[in-house]
C-alpha positions, 0 to 999 in steps of 0.5 A: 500500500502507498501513502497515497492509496491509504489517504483513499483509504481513510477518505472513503472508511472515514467519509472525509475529504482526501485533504482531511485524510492526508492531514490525518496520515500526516498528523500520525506520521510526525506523531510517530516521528516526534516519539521516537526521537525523544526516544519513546515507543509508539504503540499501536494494540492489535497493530504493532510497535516502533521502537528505536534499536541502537547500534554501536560503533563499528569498523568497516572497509571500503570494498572497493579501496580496502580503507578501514572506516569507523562508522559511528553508533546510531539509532535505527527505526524497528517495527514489531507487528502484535500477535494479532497481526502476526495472525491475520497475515500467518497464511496470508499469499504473497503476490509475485513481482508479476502481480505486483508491477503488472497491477502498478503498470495498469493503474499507470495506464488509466 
């Protein structure tokens, strides 16, 4: 699903303007966004957890020079889905990539 197609989604579930929707979604976004830098989960029941995983520093190479890098500690962004959407999607099909580019190729050509 795109953003796109989830602000169609909120506009016709929530019977509201696709403006409305996309503020919404956007409000939604930057509240997750907001949490997780002041490092807090955002927690949805049923849905999932986004969390922030810290990784240390690190040494790397370059592949292609073989110069040693030190790549400093970050954070980064996790998301853990709930038992509940573990179980809604367990026996879910996977569509093939044919299915997936072949379907965005006939929505490009309307």
């Amino acid at each position: 699903m795109t953003k796109q197609e989830a602000i169609e989604l909120m506009a016709a579930k929530g019977r509201i303007s696709l403006a409305a929707a996309e503020r919404a979604l956007n409000t939604l976004f930057e509240g997750i966004s907001n949490e997780l830098r002041r490092g807090r989960d955002a927690r949805f029941p049923g849905f999932g957890r986004f969390h922030l995983i810290r990784s240390g520093a690190r040494r790397q190479r370059n592949p292609q020079t073989g110069a040693a890098l030190n790549l400093p500690a970050r954070s980064r962004v996790r998301f853990r889905p709930s038992a509940q959407l573990s179980d809604t999607v367990r026996n879910a099909k996977p569509l093939s990539f044919a299915q997936v580019h072949g379907a965005a190729k006939a929505k490009r050509e309307k």
